[in-house]
C-alpha positions in Angstrom: 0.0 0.0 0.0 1.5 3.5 -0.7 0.7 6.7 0.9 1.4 9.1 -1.4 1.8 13.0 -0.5 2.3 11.9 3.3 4.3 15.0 4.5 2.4 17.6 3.2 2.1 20.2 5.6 -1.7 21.1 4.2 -2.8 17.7 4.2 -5.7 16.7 6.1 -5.2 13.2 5.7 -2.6 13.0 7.9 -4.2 12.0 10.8 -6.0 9.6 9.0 -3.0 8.4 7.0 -1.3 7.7 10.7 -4.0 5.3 12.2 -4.4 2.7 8.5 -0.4 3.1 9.3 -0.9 1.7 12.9 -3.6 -1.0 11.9 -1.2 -2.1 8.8 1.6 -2.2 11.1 -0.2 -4.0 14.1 -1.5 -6.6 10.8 2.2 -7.3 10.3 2.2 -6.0 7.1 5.3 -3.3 7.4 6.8 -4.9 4.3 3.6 -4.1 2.4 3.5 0.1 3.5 5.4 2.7 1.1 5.8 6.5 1.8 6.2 9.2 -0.6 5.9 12.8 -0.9 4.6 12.9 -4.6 6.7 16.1 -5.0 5.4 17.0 -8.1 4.4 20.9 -7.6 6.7 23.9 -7.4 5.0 25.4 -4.3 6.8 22.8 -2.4 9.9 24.0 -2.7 11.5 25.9 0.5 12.6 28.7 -2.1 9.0 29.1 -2.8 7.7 28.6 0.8 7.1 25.3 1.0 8.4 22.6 3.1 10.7 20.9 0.4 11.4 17.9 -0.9 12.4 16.3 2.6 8.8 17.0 3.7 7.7 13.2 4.2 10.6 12.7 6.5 10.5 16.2 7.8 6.8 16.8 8.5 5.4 12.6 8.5 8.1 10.6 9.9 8.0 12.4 13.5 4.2 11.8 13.4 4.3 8.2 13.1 7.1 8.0 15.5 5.2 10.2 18.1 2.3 7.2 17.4 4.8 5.1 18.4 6.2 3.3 15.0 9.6 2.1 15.7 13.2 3.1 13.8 13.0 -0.1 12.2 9.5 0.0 10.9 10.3 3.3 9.5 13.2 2.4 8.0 11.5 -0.1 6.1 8.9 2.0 4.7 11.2 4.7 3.9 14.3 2.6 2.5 13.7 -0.9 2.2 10.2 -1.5 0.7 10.8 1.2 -2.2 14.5 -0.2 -3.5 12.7 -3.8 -3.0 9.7 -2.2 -5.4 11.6 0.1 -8.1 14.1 -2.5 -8.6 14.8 -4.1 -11.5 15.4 -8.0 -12.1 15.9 -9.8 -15.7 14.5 -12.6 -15.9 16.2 -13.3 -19.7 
């Protein structure tokens, strides 16, 4: 499951977006969860006041950990599960 635009600072899904975390987590399904910004507008850039590029791991990642997800879960979401999901195996 991906939760795109999670570290948006306008985004009122956040709160929501926190507790499916929780209940995926508490399902064991950590290896399932993906996080992205979806930085795809210029009014997120810090030179145009907005929060950046970092914003997922700036503004979403100290949510979830204040919910109490773990280093490791986090790690996963952030690192792991996306290099497991863009990467690319031939099968020739």
């Amino acid at each position: 499951m991906a939760f795109a635009h999670s570290g948006k600072p306008d985004d009122p899904r956040a709160d929501e977006y926190v507790k499916t975390i929780l209940t995926l987590l508490d399902a064991g399904l950590v290896e399932r969860i993906v996080l992205s910004s979806d930085f795809a507008s210029q009014k997120y850039l810090r030179k145009n006041g907005g929060s950046g590029i970092d914003m997922t791991i700036a503004n979403f990642v100290p949510r979830l950990r204040r919910a109490g997800v773990t280093d490791a879960a986090v790690r996963t979401m952030l690192i792991e599960n996306p290099h497991r999901v863009v990467s690319f195996v031939s099968h020739a």
